[in-house]
N, C-alpha and C positions, 0 to 999 in steps of 0.2 A: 804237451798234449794239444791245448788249442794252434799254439804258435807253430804249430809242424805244419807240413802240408795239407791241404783240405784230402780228406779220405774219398776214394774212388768208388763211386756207385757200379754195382753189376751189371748193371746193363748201361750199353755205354750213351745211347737217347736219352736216361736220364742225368749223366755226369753233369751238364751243366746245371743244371736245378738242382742237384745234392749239393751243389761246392757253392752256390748263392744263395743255399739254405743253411749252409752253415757259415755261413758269412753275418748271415742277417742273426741268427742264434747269438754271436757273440755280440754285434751290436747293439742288439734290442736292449738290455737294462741302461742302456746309455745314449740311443738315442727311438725313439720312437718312428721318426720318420722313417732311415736308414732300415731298421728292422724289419717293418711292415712293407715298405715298397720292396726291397728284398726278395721279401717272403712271396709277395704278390707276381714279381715279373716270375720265382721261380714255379711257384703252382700254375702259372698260366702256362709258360712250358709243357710241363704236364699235362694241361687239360688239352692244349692243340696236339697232343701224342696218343693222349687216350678215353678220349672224349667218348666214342662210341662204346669204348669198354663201361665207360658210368654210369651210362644210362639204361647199361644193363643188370644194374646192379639195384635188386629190390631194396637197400638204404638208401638209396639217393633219390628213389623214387617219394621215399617220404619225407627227405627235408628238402624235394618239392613241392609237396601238400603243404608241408609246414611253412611254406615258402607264401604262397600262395594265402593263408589264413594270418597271415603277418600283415601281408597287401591289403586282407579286406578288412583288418584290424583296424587300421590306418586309415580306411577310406571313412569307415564313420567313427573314428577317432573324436574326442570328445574336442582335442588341437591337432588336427592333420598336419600341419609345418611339423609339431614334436614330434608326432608317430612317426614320419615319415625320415625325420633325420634320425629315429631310435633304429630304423632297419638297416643301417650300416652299421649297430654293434650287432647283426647277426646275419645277415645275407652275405656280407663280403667277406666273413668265417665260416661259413657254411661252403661258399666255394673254396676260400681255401683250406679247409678240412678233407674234403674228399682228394685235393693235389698231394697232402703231405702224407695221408694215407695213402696213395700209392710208391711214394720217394722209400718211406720207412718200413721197410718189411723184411730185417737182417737183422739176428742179435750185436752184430756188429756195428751197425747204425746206430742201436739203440745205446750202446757204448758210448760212441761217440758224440751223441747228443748229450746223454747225460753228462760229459765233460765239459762238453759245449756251454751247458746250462750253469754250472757248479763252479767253475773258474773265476768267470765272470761278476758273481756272486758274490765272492770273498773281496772283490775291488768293491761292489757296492757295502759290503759291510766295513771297509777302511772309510769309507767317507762318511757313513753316517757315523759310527764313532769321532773321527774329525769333528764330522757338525755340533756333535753333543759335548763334547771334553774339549775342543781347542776352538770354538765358534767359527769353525770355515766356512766361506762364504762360495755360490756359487759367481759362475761370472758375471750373470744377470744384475747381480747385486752391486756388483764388481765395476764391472764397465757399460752395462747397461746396452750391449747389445742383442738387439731383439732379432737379428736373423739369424743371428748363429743358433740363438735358442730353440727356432727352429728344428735346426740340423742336430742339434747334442744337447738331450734333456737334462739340462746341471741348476736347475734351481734348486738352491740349498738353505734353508731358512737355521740361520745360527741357533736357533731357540726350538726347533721343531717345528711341525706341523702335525697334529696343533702342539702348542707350546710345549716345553719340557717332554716333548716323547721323541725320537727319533723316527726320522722320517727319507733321510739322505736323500737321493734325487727322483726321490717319486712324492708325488703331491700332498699326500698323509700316509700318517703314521700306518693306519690297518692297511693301505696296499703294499705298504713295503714289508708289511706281516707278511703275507699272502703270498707274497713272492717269495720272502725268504723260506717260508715254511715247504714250499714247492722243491727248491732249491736243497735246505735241511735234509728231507726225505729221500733225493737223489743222491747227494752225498752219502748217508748214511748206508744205503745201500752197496755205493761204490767202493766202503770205508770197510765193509763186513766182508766184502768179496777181498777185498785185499789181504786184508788179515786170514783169510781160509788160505791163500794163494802165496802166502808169505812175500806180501811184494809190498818193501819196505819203505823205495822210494813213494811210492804212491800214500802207503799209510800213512807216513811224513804230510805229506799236502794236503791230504784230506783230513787227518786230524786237527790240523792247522786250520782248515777252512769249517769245520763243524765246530770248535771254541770259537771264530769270529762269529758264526750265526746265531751260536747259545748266548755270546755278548750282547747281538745285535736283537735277537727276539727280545731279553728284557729290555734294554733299553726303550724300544717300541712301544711298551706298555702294554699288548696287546694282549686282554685276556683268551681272545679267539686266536691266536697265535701260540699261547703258552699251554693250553688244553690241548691245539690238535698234533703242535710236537710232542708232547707227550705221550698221547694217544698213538700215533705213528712208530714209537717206539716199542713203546706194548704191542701193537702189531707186530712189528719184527720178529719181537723176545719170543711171542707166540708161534708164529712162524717157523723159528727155527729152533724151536722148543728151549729155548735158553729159560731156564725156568728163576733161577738165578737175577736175569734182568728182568725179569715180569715182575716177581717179588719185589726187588730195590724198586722201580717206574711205583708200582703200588704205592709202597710204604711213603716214598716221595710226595705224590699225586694223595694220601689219605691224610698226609701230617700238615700240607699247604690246604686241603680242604676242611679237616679238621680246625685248624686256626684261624679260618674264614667263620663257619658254620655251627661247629660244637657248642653244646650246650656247658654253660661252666659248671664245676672251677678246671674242667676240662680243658675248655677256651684258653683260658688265661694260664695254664700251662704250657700248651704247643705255641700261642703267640710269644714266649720266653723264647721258645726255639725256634719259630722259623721268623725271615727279617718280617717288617711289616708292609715292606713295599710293596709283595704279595698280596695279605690277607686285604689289605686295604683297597687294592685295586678289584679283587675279587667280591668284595662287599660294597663297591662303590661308594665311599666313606673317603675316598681321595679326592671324589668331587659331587657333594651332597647337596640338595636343595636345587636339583633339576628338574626346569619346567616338564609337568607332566605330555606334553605334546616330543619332547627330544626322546621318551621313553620308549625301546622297542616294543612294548606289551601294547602299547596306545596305536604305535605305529602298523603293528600287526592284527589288530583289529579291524583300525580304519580300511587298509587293503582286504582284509576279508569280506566286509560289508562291499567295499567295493564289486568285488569279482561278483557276491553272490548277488545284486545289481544289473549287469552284464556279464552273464554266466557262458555266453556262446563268443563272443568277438573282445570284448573289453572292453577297455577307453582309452585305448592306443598307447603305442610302448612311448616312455616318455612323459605321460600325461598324468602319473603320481602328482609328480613336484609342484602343481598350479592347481590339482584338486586337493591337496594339502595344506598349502597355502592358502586357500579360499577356505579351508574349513576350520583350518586352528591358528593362523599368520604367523607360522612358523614355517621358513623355507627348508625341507629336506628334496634331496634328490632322488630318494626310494624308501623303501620302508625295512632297507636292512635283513633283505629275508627274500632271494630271488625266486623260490617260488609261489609265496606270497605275490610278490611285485610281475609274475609272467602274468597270475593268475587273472589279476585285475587289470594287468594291460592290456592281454592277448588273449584269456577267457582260458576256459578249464578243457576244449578240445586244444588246442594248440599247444597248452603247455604240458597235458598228458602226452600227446604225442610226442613234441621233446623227451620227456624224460622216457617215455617208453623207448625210442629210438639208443639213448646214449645208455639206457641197461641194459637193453638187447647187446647192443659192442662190448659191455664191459662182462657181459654173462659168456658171450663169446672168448674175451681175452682170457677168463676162470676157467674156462673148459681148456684152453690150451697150456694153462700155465698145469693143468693137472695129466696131458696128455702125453706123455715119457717118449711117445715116439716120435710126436712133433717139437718139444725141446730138450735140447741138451741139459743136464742137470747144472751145468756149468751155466748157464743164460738163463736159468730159471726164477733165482734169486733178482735178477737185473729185472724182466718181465714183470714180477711182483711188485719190483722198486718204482716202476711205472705205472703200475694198476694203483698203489700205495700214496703216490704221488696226486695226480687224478684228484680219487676219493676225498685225501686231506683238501685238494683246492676245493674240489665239491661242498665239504661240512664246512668251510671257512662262508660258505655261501648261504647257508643257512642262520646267520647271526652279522653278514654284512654283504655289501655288493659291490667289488673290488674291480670287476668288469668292463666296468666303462674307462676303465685304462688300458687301453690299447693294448698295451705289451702285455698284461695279465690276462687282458682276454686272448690272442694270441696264443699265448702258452698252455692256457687250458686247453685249447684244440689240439695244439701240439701234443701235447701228453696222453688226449684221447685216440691221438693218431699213433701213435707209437703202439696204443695197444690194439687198435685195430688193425694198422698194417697186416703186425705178423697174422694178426687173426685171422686177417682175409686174404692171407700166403697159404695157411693151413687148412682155410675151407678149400681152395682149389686144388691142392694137394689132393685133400681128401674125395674128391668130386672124380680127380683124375683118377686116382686110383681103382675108384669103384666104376 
């Protein structure tokens, strides 16, 4: 699937940019640079072909305003150096968001990506098992060269990051959550479709690559990893009225909360049955007597009082981590809670606009996944598996901030572009028509 030839975009102005977007797809969880420049020479492609088409387009007009309210964020930024280096995690996505949403507008694409994405994934989940059960080293450790590190992101810490969690070659533990779970959700998709389709080779490989994730989330430790797989699944069951997998996800999802939560001699029966590596991680009781300043509840405060301080512009993206530190000397880099952390950076017009913008696209991708005559039933499940996709990185964002990893941020956009593409095939469709 990945190793065959790169797939042929329809229109042939964009061939090059489809075949160096799916170059950089495959790259990206292995090397950052290679992904991202990739990605960049191919949306500029793009933009020099359809530039005047974009600025005809009433969304881009407003992640010019939001453009715009980033820059005056930054100018009375509370540290202008931070704000101003925080707007390359969103300006140089923003451009390439509107590129990939024009590349992506064919359920055929959308296939293909999600191959793209899910392949690659099953090699990161071999290595971090390596790192956790046979202490594999990356080569940094190895031979200690720092330019190649550069080019192919293989820092691999024998013990985790942080210690005893798996983390394989992304820098901690919850972004390699966040990507796997991104990852989980496509496969699963591509794993249901096969089995309707009786396509055996396929179910072979993707079965095989969804036990390496279900390996790879526990390992991870991530309780916002293990809730939103789960939850993603209950979607499915939902979806496709398997009533059957809703019930088991349930009973699963009530007997590991049950053994966290229940009151005994309740407790102390379901922790007989379920292991404890769960309830323990779930009750925080794996690692007790945490300074009240590392606590989300503290850190979600601080950011509130923040924003409502500078409720119009903020204190500049970036500008958490040193008003944090000035107030409890403890260094974090957010407050674990991106809309929290827009709020107080970038103020409450900015970051409502964000999120109005990217519901607007995804109430658009809902209308079309419900529209019978704009998709085929066959690609319908796929669309969902990308709106599903999405959402889970989305709620992974509301309990951390995985973002400021390149390739995770990257991929969010990707995934929003998938569902807008077709979305904004299907508005013109429907424009022409009328």
């Amino acid at each position: 699937f990945v190793i065959s030839a790169p797939q042929r975009h329809p229109d042939p102005h964009l061939r090059f940019a489809w075949n160096l977007t799916q170059l950089s797809v495959v790259l990206l969880p292995f090397s950052t640079l290679l992904g991202i420049v990739g990605s960049l020479i191919a949306v500029t492609v793009v933009w020099r072909s359809r530039v005047w088409q974009f600025l005809k387009q009433p969304i881009y007009w407003g992640f010019g305003l939001l453009t715009g309210l980033m820059i005056l964020s930054s100018i009375g930024a509370a540290s202008p150096p931070d704000a101003y280096l925080g707007l390359f995690n969103f300006l140089l996505f923003f451009f390439g968001f509107a590129g990939l949403s024009e590349l992506l507008q064919t359920p055929a694409q959308l296939r293909r990506l999600a191959w793209l994405i899910v392949v690659p994934s099953g090699l990161v989940c071999l290595l971090g098992i390596g790192q956790m059960l046979l202490g594999w080293l990356g080569y940094r450790q190895m031979l200690n060269l720092q330019i190649l590190w550069v080019v192919m992101h293989w820092m691999i810490d024998p013990n985790g990051t942080p210690p005893g969690r798996m983390s394989a070659n992304f820098f901690y533990a919850n972004v390699l959550a966040n990507y796997l779970v991104i990852a989980f959700v496509l496969a699963l998709g591509l794993a249901i479709a096969a089995v309707k389709e009786k396509q055996n080779r396929e179910q072979a490989i993707l079965g095989s690559i969804l036990l390496l994730h279900g390996i790879a989330l526990i390992l991870t430790n991530s309780r916002n990893g293990w809730a939103i797989a789960a939850g993603a699944c209950f979607v499915f069951a939902v979806y496709l009225g398997w009533r059957w997998l809703v019930a088991t996800v349930g009973v699963i999802v009530g007997l590991v909360l049950g053994a966290a939560f229940a009151p005994p001699p309740l407790q102390g029966i379901l922790r007989a049955i379920v292991p404890s590596f769960f309830w323990l991680r779930l009750t925080d009781q794996m690692f007790p007597d945490r300074p009240i300043p590392t606590l989300r509840t503290t850190q979600w405060q601080f950011a509130w009082n923040l924003a409502l301080e500078r409720p119009w512009l903020g204190w500049g993206l970036r500008n958490f981590k040193p008003l944090y530190l000035q107030a409890t000397g403890f260094t974090l880099g957010h407050p674990h809670n991106f809309p929290l952390m827009l709020l107080c950076e970038t103020g409450f017009p900015a970051t409502l606009l964000l999120f109005g913008l990217v519901g607007w696209m995804l109430a658009q991708g809902g209308q079309l996944l419900l529209q019978q005559k704009l998709v085929d039933p066959r690609d319908r499940l796929l669309l969902f598996s990308f709106i599903t996709a999405f959402m889970s990185h989305t709620a992974f964002h509301l309990f951390d901030v995985t973002f400021f990893d390149a390739r995770l941020n990257l991929l969010g956009w990707l995934l929003l572009a998938s569902v807008w593409g077709p979305s904004l095939k299907g508005l013109r469709a429907s424009s022409t028509n009328t």
